[in-house]
Backbone bond lengths (Angstrom), bond angles and torsions (degrees), N, CA, C in turn:
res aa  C-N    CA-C-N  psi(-1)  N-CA   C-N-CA  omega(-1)  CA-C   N-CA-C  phi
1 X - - - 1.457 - - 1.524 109.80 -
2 X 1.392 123.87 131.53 1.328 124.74 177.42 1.368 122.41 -106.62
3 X 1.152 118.86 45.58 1.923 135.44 -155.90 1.370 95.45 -80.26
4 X 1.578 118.70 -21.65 1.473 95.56 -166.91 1.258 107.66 -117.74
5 X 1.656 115.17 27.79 1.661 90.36 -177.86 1.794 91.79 -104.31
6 X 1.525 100.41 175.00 1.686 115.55 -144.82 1.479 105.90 -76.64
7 X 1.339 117.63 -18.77 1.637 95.94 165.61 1.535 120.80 -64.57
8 X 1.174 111.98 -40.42 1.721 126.15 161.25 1.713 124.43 -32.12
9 X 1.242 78.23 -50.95 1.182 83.06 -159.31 1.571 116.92 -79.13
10 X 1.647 107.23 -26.15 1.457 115.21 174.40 1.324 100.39 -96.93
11 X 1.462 135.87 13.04 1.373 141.24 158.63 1.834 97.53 -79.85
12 X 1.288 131.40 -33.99 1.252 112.62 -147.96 1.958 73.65 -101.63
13 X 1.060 113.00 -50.56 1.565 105.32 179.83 1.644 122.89 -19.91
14 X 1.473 87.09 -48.84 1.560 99.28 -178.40 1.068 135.73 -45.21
15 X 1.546 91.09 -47.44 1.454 120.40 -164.56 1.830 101.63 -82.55
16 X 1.294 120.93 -26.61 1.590 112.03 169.98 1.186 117.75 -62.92
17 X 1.746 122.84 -40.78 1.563 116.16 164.57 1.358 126.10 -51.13
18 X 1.742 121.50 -42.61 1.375 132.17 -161.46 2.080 86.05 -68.24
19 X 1.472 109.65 -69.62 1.089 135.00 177.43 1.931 113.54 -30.39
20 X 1.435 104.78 -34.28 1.684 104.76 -165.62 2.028 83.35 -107.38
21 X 0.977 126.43 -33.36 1.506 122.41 173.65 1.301 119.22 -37.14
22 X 1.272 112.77 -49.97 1.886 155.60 -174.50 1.289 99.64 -49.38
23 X 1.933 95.93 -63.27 1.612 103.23 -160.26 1.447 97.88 -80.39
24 X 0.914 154.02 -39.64 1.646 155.13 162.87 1.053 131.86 -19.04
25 X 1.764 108.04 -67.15 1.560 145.87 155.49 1.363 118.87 -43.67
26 X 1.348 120.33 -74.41 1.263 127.74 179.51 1.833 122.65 -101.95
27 X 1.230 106.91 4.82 1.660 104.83 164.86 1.336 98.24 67.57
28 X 1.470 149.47 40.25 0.965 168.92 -78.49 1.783 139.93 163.23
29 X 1.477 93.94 -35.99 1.802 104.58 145.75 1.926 76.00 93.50
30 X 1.400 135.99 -92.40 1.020 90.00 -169.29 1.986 69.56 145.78
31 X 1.203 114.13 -40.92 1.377 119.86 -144.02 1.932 99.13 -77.72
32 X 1.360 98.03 -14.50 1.774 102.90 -163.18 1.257 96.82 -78.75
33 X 1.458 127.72 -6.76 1.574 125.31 166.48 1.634 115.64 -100.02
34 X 1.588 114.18 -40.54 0.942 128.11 -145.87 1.770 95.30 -82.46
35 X 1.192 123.79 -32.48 1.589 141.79 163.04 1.111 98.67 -24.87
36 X 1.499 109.68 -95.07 1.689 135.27 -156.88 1.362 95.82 -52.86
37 X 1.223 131.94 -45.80 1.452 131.74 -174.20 1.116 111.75 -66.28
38 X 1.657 134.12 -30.68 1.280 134.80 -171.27 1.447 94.18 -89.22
39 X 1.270 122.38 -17.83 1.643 107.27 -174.42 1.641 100.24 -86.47
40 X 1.080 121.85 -0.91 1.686 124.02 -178.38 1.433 104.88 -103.91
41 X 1.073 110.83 -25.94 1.240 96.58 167.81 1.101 127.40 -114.71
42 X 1.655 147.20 -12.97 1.303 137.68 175.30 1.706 118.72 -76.77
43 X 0.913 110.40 0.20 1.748 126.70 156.79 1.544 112.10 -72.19
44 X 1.444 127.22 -31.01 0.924 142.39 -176.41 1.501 115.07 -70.81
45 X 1.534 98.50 -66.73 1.665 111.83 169.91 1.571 117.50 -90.56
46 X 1.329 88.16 43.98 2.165 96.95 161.31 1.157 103.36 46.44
47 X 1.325 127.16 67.04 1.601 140.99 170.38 1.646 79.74 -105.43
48 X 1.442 109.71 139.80 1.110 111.64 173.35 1.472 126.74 -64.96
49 X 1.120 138.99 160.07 1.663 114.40 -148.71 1.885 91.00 -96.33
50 X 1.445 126.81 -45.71 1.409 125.12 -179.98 1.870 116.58 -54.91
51 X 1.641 105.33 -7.52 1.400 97.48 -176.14 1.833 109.15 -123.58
52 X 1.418 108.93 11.58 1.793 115.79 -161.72 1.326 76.20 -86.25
53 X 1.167 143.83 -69.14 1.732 129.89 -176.36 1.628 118.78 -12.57
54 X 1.377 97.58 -71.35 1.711 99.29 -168.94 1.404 94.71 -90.05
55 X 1.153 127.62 6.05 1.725 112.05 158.58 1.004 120.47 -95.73
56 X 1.541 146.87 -8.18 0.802 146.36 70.31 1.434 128.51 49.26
57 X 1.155 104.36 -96.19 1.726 126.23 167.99 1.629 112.79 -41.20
58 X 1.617 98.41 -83.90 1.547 124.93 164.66 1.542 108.49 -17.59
59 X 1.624 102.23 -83.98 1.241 105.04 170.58 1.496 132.56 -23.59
60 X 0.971 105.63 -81.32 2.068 130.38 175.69 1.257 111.15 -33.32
61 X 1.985 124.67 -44.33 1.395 123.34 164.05 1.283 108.52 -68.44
62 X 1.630 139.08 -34.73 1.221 116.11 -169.06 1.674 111.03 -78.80
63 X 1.055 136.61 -35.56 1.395 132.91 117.58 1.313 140.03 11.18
64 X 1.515 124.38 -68.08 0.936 145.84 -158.31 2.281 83.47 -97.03
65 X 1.240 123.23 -41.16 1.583 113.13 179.21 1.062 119.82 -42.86
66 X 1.841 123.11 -57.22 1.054 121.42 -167.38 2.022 105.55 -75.11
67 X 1.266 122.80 -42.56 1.385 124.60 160.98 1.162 134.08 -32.42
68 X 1.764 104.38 -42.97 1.550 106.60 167.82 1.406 115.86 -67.04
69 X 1.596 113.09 -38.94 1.760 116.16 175.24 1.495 107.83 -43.19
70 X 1.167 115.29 -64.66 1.435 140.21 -130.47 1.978 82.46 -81.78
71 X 1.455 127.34 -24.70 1.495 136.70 175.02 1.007 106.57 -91.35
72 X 1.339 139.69 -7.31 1.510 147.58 -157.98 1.597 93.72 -108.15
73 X 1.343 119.71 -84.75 1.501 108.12 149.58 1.145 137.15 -24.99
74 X 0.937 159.05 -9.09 1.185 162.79 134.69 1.639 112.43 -65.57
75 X 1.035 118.11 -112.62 1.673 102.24 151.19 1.904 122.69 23.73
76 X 0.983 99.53 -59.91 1.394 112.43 -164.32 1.594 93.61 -93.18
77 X 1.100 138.30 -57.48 1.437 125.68 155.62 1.569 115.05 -15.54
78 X 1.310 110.91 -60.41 1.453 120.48 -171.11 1.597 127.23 -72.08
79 X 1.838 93.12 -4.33 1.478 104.21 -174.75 1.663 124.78 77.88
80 X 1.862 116.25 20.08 0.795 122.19 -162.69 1.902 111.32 -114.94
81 X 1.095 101.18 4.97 1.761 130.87 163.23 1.367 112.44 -87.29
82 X 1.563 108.45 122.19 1.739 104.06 173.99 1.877 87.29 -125.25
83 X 1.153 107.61 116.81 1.543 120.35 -168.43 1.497 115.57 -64.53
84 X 1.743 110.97 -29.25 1.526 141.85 164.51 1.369 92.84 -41.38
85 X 1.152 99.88 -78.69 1.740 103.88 -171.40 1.188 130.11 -25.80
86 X 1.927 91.30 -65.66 1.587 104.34 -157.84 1.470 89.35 -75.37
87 X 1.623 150.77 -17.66 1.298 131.42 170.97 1.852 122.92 -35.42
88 X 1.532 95.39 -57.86 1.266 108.49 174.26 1.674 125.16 -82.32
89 X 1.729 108.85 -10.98 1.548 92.78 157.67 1.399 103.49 -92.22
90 X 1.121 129.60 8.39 1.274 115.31 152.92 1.608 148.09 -69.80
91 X 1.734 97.80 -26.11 1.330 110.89 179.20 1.571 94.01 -72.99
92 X 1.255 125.69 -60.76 1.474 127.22 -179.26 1.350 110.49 -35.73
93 X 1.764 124.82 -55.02 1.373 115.87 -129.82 2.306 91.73 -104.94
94 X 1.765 110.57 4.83 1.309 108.90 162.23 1.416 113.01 -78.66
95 X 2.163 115.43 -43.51 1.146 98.30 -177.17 1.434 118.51 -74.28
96 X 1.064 110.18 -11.52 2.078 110.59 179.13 1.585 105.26 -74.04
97 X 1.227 119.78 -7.01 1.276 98.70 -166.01 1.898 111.16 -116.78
98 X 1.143 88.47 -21.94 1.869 118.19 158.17 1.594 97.32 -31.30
99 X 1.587 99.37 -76.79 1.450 135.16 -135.79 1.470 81.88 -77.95
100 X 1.506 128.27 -58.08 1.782 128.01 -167.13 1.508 103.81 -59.25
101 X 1.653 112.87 -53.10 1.527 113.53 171.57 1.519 134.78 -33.60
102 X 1.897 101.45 -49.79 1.242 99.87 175.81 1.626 109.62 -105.62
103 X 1.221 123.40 11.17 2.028 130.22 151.48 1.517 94.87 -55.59
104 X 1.372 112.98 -69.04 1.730 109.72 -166.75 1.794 109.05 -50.34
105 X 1.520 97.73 -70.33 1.276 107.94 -168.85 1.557 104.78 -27.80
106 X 1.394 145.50 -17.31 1.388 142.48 -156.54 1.418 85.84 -129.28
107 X 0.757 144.48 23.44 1.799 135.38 148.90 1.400 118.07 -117.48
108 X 1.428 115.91 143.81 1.437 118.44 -172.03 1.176 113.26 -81.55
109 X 1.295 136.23 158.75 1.494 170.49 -162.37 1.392 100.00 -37.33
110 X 1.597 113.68 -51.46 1.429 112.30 -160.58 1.388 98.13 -96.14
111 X 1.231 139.31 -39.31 1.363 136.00 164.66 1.319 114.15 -29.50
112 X 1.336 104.55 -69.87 1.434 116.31 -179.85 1.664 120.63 -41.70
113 X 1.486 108.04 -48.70 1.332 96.33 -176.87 1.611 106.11 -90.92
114 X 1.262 147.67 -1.69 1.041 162.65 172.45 1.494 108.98 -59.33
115 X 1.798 115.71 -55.49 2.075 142.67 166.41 1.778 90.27 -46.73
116 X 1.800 112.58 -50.48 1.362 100.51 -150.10 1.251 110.60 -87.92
117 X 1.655 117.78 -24.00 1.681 106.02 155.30 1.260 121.26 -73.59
118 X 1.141 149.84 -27.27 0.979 147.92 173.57 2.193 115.25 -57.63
119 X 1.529 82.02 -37.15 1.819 90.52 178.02 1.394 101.20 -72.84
120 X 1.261 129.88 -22.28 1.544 121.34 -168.05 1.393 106.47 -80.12
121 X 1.330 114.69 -61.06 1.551 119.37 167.11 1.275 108.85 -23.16
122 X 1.706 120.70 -84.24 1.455 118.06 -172.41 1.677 104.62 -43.54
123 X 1.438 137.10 -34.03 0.905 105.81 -140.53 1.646 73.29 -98.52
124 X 0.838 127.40 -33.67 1.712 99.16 178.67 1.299 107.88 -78.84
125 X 1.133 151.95 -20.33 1.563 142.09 161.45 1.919 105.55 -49.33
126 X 0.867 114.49 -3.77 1.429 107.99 -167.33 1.578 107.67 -108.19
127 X 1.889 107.13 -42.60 1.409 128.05 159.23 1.842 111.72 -58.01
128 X 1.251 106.58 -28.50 1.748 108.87 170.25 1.486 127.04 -69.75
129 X 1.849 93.88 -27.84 1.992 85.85 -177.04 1.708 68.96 -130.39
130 X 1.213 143.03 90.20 1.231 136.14 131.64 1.441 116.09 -88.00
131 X 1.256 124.94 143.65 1.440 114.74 -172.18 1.566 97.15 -94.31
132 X 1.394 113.61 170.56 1.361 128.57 -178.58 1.552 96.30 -75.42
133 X 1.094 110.16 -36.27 1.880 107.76 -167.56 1.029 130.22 -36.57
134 X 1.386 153.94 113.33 1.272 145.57 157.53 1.408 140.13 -72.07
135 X 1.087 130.53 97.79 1.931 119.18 -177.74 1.882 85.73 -30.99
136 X 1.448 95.46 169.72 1.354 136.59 146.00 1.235 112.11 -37.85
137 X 1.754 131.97 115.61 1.282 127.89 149.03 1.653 117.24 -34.08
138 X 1.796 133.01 127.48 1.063 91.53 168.65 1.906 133.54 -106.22
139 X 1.176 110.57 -165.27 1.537 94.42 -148.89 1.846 97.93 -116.51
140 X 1.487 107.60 13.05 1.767 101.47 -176.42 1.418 87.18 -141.95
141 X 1.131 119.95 170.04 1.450 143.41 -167.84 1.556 115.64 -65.64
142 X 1.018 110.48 120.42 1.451 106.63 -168.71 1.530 116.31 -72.68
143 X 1.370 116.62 148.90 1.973 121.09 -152.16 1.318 93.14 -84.70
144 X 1.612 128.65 122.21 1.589 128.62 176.59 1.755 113.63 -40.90
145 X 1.021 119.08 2.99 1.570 119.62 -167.78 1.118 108.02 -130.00
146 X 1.328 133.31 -20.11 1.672 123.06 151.41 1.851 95.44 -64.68
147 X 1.280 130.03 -36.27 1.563 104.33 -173.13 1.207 121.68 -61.86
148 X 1.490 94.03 -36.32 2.029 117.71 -161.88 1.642 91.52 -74.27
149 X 1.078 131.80 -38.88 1.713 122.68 152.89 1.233 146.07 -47.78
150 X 1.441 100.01 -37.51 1.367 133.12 162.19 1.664 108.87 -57.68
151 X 1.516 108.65 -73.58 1.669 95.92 179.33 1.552 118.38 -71.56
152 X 1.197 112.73 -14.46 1.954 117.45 171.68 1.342 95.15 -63.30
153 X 1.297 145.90 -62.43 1.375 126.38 178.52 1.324 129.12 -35.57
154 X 1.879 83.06 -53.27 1.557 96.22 -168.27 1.624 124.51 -76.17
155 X 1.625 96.86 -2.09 1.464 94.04 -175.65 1.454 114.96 -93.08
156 X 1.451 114.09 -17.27 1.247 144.19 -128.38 1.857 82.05 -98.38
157 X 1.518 88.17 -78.12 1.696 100.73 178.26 1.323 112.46 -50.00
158 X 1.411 114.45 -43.60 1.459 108.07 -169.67 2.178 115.90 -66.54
159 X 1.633 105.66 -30.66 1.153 109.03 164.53 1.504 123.03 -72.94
160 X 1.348 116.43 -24.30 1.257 113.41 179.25 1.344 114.25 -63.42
161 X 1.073 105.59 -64.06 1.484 123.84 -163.46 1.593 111.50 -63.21
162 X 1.554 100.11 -43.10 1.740 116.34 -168.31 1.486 119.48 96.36
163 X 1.320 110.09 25.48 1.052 123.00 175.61 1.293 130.45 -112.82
164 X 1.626 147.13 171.58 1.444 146.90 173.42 1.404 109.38 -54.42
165 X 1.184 133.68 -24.10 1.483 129.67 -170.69 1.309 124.75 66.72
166 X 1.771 114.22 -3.84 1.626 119.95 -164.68 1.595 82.89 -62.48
167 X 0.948 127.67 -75.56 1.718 140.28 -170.01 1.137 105.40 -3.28
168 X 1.356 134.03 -53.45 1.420 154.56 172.87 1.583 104.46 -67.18
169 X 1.428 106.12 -62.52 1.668 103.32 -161.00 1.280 118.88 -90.03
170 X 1.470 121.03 -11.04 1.735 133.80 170.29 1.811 98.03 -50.07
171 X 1.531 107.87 -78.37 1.517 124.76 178.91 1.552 122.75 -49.06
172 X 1.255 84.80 -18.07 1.883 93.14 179.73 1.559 107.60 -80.03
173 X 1.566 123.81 -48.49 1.031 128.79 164.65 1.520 124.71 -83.19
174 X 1.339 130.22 -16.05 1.398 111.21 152.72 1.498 116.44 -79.59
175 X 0.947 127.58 0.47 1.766 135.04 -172.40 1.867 96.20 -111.36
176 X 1.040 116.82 -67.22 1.179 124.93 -148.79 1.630 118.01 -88.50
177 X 1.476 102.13 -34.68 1.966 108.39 -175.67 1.452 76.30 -126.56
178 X 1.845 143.87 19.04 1.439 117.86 169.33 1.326 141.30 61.56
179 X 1.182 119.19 19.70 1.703 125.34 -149.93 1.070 80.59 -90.83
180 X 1.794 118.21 -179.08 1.256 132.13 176.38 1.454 113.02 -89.25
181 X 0.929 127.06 141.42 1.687 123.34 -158.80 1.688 118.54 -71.97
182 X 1.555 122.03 -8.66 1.087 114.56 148.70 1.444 137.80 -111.26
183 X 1.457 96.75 25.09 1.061 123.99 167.07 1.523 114.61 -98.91
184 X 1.379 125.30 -31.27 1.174 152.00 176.99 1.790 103.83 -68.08
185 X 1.606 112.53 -34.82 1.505 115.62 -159.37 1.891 88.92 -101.09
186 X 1.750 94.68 -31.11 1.937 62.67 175.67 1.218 110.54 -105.40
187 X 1.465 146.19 4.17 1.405 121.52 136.91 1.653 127.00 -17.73
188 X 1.592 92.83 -59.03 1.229 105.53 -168.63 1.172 119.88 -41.30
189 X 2.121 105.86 -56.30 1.304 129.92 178.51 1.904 98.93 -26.45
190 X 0.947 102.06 -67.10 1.845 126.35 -166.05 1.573 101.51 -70.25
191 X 1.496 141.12 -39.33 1.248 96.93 163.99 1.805 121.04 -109.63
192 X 1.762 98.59 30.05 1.569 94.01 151.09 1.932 111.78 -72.11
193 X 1.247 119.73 -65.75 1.179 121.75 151.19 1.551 108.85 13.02
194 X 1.192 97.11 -93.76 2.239 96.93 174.13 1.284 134.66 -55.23
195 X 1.684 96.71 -27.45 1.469 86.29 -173.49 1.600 107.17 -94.65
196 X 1.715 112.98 -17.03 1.107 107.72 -178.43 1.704 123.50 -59.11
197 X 1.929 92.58 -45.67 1.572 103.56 174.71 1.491 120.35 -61.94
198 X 1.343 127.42 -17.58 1.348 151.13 153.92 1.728 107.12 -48.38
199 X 0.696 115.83 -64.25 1.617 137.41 -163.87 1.786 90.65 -66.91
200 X 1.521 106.38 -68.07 1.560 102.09 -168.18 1.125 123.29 -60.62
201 X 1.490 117.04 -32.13 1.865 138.33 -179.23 1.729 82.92 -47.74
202 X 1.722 117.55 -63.89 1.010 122.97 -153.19 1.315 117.55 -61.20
203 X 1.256 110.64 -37.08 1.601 117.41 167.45 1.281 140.75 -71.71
204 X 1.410 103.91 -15.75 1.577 117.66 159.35 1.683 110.10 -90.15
205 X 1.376 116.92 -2.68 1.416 105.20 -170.38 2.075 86.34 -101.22
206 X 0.956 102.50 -51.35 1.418 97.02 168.09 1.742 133.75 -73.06
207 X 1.208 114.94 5.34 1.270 115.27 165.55 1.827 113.41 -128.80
208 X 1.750 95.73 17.43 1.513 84.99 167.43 1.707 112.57 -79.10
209 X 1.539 104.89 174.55 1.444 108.56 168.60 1.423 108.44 83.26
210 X 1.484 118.06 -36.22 1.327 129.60 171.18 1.858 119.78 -32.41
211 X 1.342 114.92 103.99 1.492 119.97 179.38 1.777 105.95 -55.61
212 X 1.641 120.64 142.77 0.957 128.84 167.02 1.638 126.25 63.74
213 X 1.319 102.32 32.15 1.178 129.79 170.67 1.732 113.69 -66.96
214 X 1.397 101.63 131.45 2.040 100.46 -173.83 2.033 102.98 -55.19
215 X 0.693 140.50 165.98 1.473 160.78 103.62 1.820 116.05 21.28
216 X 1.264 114.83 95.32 1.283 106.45 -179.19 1.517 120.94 83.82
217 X 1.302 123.59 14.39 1.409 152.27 172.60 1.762 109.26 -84.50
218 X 1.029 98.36 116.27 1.810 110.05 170.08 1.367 99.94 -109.19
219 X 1.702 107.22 93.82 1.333 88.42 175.19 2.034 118.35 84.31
220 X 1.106 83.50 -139.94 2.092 92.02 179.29 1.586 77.66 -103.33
221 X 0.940 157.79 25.88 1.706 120.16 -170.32 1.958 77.16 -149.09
222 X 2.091 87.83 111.02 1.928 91.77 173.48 1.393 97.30 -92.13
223 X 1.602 97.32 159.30 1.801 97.47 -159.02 1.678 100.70 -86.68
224 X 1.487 94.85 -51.67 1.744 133.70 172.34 2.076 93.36 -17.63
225 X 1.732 113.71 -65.76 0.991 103.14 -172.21 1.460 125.21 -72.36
226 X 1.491 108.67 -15.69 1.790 128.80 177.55 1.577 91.64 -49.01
227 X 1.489 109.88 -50.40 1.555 104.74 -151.23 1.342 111.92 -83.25
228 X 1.645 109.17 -15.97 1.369 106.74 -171.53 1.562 105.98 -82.83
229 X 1.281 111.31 -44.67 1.637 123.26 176.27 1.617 112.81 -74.93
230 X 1.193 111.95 -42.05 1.733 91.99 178.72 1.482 143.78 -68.47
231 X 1.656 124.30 -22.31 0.843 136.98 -173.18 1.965 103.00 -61.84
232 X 1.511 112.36 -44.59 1.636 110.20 177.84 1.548 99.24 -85.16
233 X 0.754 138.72 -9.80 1.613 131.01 -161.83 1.675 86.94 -80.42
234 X 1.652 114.77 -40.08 1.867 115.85 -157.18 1.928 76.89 -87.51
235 X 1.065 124.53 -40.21 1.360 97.87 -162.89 1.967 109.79 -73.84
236 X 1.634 105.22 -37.37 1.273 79.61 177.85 1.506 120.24 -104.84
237 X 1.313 112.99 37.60 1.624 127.11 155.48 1.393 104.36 -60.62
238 X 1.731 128.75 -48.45 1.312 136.52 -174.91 1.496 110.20 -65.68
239 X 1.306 107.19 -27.41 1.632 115.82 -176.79 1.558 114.70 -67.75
240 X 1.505 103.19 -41.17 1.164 122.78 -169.40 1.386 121.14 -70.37
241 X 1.809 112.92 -29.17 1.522 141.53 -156.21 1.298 83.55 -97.55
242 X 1.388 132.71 -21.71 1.299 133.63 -171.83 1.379 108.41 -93.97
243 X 1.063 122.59 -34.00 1.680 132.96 -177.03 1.090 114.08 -91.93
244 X 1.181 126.06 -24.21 1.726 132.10 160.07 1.458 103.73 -63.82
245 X 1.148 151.09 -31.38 1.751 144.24 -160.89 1.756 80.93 -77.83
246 X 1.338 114.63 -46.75 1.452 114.79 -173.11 1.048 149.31 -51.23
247 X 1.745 92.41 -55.10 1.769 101.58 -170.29 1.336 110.57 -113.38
248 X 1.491 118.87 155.21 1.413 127.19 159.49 1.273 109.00 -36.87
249 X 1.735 124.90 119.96 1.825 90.19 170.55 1.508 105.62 -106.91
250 X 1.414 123.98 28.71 1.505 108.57 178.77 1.572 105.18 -90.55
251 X 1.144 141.41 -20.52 1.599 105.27 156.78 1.445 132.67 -70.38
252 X 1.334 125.50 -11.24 1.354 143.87 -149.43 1.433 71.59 -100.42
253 X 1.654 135.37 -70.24 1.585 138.23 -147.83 1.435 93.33 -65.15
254 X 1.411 132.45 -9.50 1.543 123.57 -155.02 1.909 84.83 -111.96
255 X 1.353 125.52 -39.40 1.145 106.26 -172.44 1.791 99.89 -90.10
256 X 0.861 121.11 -19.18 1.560 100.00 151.50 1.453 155.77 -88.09
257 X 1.354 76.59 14.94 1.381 94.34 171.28 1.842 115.79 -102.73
258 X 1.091 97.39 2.67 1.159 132.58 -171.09 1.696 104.53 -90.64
259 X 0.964 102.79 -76.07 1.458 124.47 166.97 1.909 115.38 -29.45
260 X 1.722 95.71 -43.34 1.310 110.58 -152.79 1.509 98.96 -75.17
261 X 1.836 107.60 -53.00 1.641 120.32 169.71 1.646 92.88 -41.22
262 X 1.548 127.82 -98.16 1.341 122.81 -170.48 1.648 123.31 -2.05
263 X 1.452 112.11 -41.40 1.348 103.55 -166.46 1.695 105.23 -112.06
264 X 1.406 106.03 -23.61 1.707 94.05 160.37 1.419 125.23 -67.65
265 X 1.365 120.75 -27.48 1.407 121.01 159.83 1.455 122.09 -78.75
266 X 1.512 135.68 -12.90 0.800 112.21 142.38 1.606 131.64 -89.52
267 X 1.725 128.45 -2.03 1.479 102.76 147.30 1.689 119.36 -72.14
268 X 1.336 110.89 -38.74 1.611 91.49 179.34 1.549 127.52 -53.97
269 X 1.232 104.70 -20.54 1.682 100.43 161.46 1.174 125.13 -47.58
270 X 1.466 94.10 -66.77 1.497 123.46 -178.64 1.533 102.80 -36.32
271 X 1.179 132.92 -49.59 1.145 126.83 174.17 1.124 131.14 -99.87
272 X 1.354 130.51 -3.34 1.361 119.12 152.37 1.593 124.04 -92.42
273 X 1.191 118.14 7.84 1.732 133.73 -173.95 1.245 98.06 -148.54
């Protein structure tokens, strides 16, 4: 395995800033980039080819934990955390993420990345014709079981895939329980947080024992790459939490969504040709 020589290594650096920018900005986890990229490259550095899938996955949430904190704080500075809430998208968003962790863990390599281009598309086809419109803020206490739905999605998707799950749970709560939309993004921040650490527990409990595993691997989740990518991902998560109070993000959400089609069609190639 060649993980540690220095083009690598300031390749994976990189990718925690691009990756923690993401999660900041768009409430977003960080992982819907950080995926596709890990599947291009751990083929590269002799990750064994039957296990770069769920390392991959594994990986990207343990990653994506400390990022969601480091957005959660921030957020919550700004008064955009209601702690009520995230209690009860929490009960939801551990069992969704249990259940997505060990769904993947039992599908093979090419399946897996086959679900995750295909999820990117929709999910930027959806960010492409989203309308500007907003329901109604709402004005009475939100019912503990629209939340506990709310994080069951979000935990669910977010373990499957290996991603933040905001994508899912941002729109769920400005559409669905009505919240105010940056109120909606730092919920999110807070129950990526659970479902991610949910998700990763799960992926080291299901990929321990595993023969021929790379170097520094617990399980599906390598530590080696946690350390190289997380340290900028938490710093520019804060950057990002900062640039969201700022900017418009509907052209930025339109060219990344843009971005997102581009690279799910090119892994689904990749695997069906």
């Amino acid at each position: 395995m060649e993980l540690i020589t220095p083009g690598f290594i300031v390749l994976f650096i990189l990718l925690g800033a691009v990756a923690g920018l993401l999660a900041g900005l768009l409430g977003i986890g960080g992982g819907i980039i950080l995926v596709p990229l890990f599947l291009h490259i751990f083929p590269l550095i002799g990750f064994p080819p039957e296990y770069y899938v769920h390392l991959a996955l594994g990986t990207s949430l343990g990653i994506i934990l400390p990022t969601a904190i480091s957005s959660t704080f921030g957020h919550r500075k700004r008064g955009n955390v209601d702690w009520r809430q995230v209690g009860f998208l929490t009960i939801g968003g551990v069992a969704g993420a249990v259940a997505g962790s060990h769904l993947a863990a039992g599908l093979n390599g090419r399946n897996l990345q086959l679900l995750f281009a295909g999820m990117q598309i929709l999910v930027a086809g959806r960010m492409l014709v989203a309308r500007n419109y907003l329901p109604p803020e709402r004005s009475t206490r939100v019912p503990p079981w629209m939340l506990i739905l709310v994080g069951l999605c979000g935990g669910s998707f977010s373990a499957f895939f290996g991603v933040g799950g905001g994508v899912v749970a941002v729109p769920m709560m400005v559409i669905l329980v009505q919240l105010p939309i940056h109120l909606a993004v730092g919920n999110s921040s807070a129950l990526i947080v659970v479902s991610s650490l949910a998700g990763m527990l799960s992926y080291i409990a299901t990929g321990s024992g595993e023969p021929g595993l790379p170097p520094w691997s617990f399980g599906y989740v390598n530590l080696l790459v946690v350390l190289l990518v997380a340290p900028l991902a938490i710093l520019f998560a804060r950057l990002g939490v900062r640039i969201a109070g700022r900017l418009p993000h509907d052209k930025m959400v339109k060219a990344f969504a843009a971005l997102l089609i581009l690279v799910g069609l090119k892994m689904g190639y990749q695997v069906l040709f």
